[in-house]
Jmol script that loads the backbone (N, CA, C; Angstrom):
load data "model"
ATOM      1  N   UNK A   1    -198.057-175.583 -17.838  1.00  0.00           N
ATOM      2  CA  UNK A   1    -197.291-175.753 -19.060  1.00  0.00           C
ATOM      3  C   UNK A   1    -196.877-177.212 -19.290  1.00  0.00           C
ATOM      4  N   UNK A   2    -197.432-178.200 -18.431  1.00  0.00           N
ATOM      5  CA  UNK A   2    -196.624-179.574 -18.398  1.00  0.00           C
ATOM      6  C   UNK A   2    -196.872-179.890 -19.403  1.00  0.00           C
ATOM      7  N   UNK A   3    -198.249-179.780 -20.031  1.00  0.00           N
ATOM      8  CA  UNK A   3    -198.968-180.255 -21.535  1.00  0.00           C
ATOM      9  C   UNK A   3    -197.768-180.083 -22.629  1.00  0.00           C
ATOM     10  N   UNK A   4    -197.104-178.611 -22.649  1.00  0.00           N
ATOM     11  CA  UNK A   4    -196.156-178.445 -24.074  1.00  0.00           C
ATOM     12  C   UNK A   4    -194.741-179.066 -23.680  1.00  0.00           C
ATOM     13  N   UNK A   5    -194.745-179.994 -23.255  1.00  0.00           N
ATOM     14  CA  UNK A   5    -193.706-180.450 -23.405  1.00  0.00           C
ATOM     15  C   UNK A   5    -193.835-182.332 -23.782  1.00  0.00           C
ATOM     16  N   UNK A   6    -193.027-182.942 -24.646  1.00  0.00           N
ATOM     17  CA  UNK A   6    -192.902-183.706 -25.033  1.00  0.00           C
ATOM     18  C   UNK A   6    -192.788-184.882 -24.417  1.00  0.00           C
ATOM     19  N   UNK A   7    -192.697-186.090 -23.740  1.00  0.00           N
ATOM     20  CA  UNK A   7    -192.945-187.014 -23.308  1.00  0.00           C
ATOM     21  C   UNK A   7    -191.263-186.771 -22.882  1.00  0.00           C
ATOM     22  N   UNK A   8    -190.307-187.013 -23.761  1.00  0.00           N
ATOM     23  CA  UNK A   8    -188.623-186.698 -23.333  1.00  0.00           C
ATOM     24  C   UNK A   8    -188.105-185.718 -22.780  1.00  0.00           C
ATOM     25  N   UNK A   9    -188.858-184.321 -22.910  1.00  0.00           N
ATOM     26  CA  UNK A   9    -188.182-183.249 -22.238  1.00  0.00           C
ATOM     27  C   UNK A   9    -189.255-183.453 -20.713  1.00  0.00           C
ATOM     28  N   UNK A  10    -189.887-183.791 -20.451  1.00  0.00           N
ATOM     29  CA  UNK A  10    -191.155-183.901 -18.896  1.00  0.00           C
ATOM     30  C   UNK A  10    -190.137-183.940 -18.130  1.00  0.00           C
ATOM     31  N   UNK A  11    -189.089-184.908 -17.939  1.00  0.00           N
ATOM     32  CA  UNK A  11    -188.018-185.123 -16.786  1.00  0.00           C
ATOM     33  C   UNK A  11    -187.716-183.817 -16.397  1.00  0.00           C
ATOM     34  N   UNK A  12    -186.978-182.827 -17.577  1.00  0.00           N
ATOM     35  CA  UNK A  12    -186.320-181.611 -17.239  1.00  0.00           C
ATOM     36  C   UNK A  12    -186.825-180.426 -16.818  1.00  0.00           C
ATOM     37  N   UNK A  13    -188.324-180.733 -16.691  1.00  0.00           N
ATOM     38  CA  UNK A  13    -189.609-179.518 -16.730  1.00  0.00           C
ATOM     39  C   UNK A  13    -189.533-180.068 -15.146  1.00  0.00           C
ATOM     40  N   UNK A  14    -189.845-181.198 -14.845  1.00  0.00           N
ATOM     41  CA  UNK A  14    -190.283-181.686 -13.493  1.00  0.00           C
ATOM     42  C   UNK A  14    -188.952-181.459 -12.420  1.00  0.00           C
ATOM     43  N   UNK A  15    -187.748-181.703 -13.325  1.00  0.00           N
ATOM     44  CA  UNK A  15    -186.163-181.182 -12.339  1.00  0.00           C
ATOM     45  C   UNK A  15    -186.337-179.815 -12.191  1.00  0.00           C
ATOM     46  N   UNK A  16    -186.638-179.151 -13.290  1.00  0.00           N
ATOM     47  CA  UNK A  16    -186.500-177.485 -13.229  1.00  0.00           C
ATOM     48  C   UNK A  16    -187.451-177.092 -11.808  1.00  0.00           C
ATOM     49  N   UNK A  17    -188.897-177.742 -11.726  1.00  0.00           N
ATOM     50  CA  UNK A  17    -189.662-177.030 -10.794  1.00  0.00           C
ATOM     51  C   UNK A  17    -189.194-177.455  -9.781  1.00  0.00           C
ATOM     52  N   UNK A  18    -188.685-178.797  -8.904  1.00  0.00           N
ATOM     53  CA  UNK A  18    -187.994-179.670  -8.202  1.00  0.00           C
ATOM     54  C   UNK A  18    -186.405-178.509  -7.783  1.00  0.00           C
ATOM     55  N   UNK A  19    -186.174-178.046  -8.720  1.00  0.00           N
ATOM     56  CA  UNK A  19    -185.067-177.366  -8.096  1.00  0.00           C
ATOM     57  C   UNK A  19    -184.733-175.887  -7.627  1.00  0.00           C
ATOM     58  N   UNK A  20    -186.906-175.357  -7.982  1.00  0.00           N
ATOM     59  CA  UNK A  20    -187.089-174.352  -7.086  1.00  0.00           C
ATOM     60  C   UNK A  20    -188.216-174.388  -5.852  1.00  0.00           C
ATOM     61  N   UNK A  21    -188.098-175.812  -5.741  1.00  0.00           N
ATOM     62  CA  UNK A  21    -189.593-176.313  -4.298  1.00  0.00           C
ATOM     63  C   UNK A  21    -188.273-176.891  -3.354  1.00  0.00           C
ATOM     64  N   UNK A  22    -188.152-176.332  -2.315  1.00  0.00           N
ATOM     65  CA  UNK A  22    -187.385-177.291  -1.303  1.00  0.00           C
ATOM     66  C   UNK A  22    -188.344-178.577  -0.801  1.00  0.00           C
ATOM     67  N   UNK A  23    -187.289-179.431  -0.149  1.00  0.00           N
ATOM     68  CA  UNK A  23    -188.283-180.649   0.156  1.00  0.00           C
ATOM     69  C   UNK A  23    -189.105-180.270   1.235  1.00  0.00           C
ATOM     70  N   UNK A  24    -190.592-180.837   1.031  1.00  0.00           N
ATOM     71  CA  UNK A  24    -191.842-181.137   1.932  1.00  0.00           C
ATOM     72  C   UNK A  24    -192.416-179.751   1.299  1.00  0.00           C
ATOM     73  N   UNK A  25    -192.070-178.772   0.171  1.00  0.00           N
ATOM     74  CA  UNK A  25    -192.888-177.920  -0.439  1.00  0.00           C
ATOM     75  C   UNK A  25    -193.921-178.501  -1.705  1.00  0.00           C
ATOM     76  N   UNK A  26    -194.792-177.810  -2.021  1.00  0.00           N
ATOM     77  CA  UNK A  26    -196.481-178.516  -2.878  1.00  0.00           C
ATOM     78  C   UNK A  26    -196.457-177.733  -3.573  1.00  0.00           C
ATOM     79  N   UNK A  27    -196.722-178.099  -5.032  1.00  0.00           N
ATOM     80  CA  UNK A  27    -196.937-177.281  -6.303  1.00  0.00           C
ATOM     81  C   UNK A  27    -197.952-177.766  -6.038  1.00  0.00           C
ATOM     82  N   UNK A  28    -198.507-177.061  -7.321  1.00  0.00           N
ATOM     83  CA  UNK A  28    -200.153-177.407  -8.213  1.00  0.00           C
ATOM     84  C   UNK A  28    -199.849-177.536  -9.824  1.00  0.00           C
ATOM     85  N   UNK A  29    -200.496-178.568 -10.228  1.00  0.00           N
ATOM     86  CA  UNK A  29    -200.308-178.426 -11.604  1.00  0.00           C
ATOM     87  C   UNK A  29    -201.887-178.726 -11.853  1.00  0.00           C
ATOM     88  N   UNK A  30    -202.123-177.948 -13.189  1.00  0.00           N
ATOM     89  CA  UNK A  30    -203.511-178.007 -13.744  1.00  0.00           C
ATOM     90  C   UNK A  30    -203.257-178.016 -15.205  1.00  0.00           C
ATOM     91  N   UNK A  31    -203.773-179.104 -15.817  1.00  0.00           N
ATOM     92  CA  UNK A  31    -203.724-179.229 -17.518  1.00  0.00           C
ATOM     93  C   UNK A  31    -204.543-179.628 -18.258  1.00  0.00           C
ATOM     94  N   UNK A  32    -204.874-180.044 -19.019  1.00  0.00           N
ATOM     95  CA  UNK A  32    -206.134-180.141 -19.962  1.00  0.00           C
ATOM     96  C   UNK A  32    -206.144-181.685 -19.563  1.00  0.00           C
ATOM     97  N   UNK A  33    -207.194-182.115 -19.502  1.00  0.00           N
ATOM     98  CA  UNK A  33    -207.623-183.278 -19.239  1.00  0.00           C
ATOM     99  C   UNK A  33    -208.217-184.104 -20.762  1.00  0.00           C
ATOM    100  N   UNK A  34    -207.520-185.564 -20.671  1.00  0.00           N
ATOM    101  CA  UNK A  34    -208.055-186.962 -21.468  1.00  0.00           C
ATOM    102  C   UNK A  34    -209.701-186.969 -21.762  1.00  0.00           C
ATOM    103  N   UNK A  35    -210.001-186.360 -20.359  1.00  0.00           N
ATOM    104  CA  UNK A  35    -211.457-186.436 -20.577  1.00  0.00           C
ATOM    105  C   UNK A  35    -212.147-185.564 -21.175  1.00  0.00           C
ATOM    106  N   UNK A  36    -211.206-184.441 -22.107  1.00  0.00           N
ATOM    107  CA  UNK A  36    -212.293-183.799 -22.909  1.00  0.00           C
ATOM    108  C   UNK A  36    -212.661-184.166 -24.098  1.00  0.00           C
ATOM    109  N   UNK A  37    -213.614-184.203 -24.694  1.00  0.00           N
ATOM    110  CA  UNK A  37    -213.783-184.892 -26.327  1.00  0.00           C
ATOM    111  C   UNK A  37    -213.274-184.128 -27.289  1.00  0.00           C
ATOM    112  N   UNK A  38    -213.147-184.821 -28.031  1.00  0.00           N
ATOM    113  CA  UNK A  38    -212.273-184.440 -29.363  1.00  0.00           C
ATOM    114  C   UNK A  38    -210.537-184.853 -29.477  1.00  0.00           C
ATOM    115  N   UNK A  39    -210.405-183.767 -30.462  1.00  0.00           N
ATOM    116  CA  UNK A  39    -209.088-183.608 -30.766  1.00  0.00           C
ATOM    117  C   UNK A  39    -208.270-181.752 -30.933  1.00  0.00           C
ATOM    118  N   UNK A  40    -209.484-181.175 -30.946  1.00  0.00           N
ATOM    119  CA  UNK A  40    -208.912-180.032 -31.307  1.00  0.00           C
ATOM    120  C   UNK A  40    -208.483-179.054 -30.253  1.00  0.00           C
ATOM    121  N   UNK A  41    -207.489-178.511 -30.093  1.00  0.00           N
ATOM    122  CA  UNK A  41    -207.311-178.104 -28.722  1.00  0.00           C
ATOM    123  C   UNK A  41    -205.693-178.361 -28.889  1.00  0.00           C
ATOM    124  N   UNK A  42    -205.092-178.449 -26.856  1.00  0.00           N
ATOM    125  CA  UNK A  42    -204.064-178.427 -26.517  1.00  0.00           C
ATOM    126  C   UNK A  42    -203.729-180.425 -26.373  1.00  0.00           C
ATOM    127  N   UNK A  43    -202.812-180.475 -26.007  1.00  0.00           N
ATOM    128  CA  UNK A  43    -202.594-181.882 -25.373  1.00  0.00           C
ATOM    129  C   UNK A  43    -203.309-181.861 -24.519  1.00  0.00           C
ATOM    130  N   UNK A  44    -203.825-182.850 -24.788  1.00  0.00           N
ATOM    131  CA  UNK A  44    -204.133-183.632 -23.040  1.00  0.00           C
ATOM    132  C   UNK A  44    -203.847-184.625 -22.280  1.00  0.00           C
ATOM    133  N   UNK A  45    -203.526-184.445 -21.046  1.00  0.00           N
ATOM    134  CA  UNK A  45    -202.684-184.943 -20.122  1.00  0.00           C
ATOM    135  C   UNK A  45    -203.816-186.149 -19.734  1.00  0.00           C
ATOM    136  N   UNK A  46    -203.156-187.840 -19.311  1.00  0.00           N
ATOM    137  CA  UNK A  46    -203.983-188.575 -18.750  1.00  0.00           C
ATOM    138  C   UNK A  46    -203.727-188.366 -16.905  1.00  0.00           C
ATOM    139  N   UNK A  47    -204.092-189.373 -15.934  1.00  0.00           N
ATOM    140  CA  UNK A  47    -204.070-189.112 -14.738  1.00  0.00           C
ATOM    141  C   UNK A  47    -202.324-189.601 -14.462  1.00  0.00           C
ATOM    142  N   UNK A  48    -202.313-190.891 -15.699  1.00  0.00           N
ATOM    143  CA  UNK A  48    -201.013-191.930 -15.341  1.00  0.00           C
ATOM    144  C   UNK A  48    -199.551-191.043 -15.728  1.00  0.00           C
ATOM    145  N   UNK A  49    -200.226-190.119 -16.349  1.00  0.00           N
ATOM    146  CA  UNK A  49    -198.483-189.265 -16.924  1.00  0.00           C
ATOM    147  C   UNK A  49    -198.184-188.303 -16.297  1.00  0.00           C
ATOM    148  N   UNK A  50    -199.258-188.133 -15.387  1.00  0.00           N
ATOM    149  CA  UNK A  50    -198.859-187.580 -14.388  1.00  0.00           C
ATOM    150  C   UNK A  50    -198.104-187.955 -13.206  1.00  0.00           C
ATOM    151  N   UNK A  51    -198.608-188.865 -12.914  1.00  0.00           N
ATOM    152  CA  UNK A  51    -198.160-190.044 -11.927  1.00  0.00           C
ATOM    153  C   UNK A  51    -196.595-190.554 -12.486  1.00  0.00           C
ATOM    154  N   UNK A  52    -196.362-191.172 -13.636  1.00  0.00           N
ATOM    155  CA  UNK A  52    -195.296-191.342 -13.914  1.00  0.00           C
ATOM    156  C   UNK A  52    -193.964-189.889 -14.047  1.00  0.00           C
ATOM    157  N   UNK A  53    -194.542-189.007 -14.151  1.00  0.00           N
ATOM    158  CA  UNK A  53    -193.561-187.918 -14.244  1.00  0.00           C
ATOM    159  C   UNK A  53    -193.166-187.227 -13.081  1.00  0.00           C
ATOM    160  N   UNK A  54    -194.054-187.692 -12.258  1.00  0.00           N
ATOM    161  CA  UNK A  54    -193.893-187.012 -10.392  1.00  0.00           C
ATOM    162  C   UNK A  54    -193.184-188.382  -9.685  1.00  0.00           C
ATOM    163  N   UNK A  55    -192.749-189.297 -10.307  1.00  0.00           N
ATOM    164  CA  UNK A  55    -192.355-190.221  -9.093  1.00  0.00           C
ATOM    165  C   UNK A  55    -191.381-190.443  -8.445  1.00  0.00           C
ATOM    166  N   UNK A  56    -190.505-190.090  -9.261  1.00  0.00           N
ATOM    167  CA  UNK A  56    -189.345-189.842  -8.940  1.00  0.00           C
ATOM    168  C   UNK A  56    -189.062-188.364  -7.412  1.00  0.00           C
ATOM    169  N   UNK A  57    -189.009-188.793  -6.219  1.00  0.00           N
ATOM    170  CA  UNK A  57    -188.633-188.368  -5.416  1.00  0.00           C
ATOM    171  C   UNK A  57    -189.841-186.993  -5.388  1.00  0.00           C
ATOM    172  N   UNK A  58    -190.987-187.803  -5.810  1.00  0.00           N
ATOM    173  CA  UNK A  58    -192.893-186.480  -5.352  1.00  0.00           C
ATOM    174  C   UNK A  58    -193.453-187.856  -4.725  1.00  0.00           C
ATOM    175  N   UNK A  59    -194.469-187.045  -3.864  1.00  0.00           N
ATOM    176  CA  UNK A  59    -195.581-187.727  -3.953  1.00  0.00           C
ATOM    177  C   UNK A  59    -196.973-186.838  -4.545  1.00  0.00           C
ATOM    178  N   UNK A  60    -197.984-187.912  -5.231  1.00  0.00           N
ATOM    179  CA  UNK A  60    -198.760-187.124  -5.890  1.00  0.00           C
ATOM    180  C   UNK A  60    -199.738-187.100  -4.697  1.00  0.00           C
ATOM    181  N   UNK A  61    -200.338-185.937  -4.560  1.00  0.00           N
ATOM    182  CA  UNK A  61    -201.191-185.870  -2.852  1.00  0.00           C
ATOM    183  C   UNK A  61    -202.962-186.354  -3.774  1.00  0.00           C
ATOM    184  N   UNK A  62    -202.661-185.787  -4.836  1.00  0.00           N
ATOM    185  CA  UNK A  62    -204.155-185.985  -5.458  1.00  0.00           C
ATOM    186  C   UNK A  62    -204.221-185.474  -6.887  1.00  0.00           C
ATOM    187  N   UNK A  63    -204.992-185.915  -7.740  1.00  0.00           N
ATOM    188  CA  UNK A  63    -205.614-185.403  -9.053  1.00  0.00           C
ATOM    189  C   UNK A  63    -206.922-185.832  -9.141  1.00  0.00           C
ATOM    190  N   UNK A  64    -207.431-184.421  -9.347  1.00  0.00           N
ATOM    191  CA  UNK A  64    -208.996-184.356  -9.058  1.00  0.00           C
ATOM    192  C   UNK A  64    -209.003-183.746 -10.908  1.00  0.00           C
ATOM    193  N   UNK A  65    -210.863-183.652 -10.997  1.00  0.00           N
ATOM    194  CA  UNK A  65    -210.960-183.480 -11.870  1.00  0.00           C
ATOM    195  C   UNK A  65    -211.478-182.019 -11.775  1.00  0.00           C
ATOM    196  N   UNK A  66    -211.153-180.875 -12.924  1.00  0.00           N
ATOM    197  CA  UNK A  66    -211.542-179.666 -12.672  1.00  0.00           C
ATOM    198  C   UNK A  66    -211.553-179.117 -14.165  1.00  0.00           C
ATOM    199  N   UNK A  67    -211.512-177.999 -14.023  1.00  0.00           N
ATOM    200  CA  UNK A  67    -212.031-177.334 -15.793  1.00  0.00           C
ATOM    201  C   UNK A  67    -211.294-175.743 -16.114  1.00  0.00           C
ATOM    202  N   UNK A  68    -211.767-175.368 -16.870  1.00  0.00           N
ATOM    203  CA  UNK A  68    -210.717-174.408 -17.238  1.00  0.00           C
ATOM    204  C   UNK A  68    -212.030-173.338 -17.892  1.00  0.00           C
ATOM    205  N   UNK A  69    -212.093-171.970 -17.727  1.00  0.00           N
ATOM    206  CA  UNK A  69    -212.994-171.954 -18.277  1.00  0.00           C
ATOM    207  C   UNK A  69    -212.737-170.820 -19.675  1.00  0.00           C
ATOM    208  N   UNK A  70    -213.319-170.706 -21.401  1.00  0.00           N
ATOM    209  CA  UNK A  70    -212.529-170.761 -21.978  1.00  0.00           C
ATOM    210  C   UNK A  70    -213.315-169.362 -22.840  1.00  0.00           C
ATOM    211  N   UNK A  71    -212.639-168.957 -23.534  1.00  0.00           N
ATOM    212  CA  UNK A  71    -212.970-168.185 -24.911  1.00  0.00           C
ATOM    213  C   UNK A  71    -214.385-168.252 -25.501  1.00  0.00           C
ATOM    214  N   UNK A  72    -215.681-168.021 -25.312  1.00  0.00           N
ATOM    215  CA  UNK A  72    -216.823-168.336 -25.551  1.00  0.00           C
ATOM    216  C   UNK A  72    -216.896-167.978 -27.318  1.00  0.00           C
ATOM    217  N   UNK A  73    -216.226-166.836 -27.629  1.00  0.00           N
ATOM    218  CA  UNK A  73    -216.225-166.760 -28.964  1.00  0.00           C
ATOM    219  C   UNK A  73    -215.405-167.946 -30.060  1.00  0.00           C
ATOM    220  N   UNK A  74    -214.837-168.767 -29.864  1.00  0.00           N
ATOM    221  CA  UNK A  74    -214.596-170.055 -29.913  1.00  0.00           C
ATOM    222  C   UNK A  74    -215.600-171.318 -30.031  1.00  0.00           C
ATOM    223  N   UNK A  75    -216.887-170.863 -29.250  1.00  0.00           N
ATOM    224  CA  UNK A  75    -217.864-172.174 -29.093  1.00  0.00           C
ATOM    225  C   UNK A  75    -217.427-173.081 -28.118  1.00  0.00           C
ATOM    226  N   UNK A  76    -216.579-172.725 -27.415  1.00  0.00           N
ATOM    227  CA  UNK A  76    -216.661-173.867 -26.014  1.00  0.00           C
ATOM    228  C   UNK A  76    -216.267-172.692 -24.524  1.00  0.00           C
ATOM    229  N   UNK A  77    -216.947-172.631 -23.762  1.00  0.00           N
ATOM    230  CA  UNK A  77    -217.086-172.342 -22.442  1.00  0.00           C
ATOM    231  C   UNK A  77    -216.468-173.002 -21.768  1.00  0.00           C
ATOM    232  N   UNK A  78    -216.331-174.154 -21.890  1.00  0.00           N
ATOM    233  CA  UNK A  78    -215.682-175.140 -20.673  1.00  0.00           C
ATOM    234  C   UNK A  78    -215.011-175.918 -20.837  1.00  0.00           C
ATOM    235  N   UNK A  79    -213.524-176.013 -20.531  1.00  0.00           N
ATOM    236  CA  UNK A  79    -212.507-177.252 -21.429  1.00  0.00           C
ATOM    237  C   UNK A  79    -212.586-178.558 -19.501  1.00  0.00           C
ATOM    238  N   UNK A  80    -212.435-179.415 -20.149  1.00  0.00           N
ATOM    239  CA  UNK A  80    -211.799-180.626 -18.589  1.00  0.00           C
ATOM    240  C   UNK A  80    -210.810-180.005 -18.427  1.00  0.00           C
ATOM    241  N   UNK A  81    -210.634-180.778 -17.237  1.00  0.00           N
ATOM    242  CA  UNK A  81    -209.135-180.257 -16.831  1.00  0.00           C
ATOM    243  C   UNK A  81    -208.696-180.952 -15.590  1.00  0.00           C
ATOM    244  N   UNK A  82    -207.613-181.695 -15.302  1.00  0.00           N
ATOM    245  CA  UNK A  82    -206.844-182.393 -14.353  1.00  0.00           C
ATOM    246  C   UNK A  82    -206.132-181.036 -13.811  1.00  0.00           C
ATOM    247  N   UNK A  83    -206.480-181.387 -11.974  1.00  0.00           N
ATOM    248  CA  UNK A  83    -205.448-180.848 -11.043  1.00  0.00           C
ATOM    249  C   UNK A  83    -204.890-181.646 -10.371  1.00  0.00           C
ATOM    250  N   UNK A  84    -203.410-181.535 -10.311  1.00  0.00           N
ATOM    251  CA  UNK A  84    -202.437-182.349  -9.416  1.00  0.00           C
ATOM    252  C   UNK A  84    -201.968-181.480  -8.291  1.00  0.00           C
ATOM    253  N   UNK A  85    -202.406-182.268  -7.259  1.00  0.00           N
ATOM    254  CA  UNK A  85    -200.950-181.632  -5.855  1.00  0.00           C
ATOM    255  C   UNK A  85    -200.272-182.337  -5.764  1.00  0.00           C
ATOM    256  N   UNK A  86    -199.002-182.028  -5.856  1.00  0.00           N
ATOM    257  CA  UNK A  86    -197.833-182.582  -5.863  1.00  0.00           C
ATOM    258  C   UNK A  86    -196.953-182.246  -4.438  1.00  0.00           C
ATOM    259  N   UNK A  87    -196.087-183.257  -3.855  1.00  0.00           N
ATOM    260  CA  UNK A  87    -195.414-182.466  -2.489  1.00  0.00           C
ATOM    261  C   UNK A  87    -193.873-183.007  -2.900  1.00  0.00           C
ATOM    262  N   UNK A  88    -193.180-182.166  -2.791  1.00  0.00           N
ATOM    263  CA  UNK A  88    -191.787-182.639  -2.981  1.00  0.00           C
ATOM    264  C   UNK A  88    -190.759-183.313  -1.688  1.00  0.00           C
ATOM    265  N   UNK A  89    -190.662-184.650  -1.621  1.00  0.00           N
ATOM    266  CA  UNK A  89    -189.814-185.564  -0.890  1.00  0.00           C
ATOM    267  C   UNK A  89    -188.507-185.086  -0.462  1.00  0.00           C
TER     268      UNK A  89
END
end "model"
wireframe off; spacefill off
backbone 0.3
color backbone group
């Protein structure tokens, strides 16, 4: 869900999950990736807003690139997609 949230509310999305991971516990986050073409669709997340929204007291363990796979009656099978592991400090 990191995508629907606004660049100003990210802090309170990232406290909210932060204040149900005790420290040295690992989420996963997976969101639509920069690297898909176009425009039509969800947000898409770059690698750096990720990075900037975990820094505060995460470390990011990795963001790999991965995919999502989608609604064929739509005309697309396969959206990008960024995965983050995240570990909480």
């Amino acid at each position: 869900m990191f995508r629907v949230f606004s660049d100003e509310k990210r802090p309170r999305y990232v406290a909210s999950i932060a204040s149900a991971l005790r420290s040295g516990g690992t989420t996963y986050l997976m969101c639509f990736s920069d690297r898909q073409a176009g425009d039509f669709g969800p947000r898409r997340v770059r690698q750096d807003e990720i990075r900037a929204a975990f820094s505060d007291r995460w470390t990011v363990e990795s963001t790999t690139a991965d995919g999502f796979d989608m609604n064929p009656l739509q005309g697309i099978t396969r959206a990008r997609a960024r995965l983050a592991v995240l570990k909480r400090d």
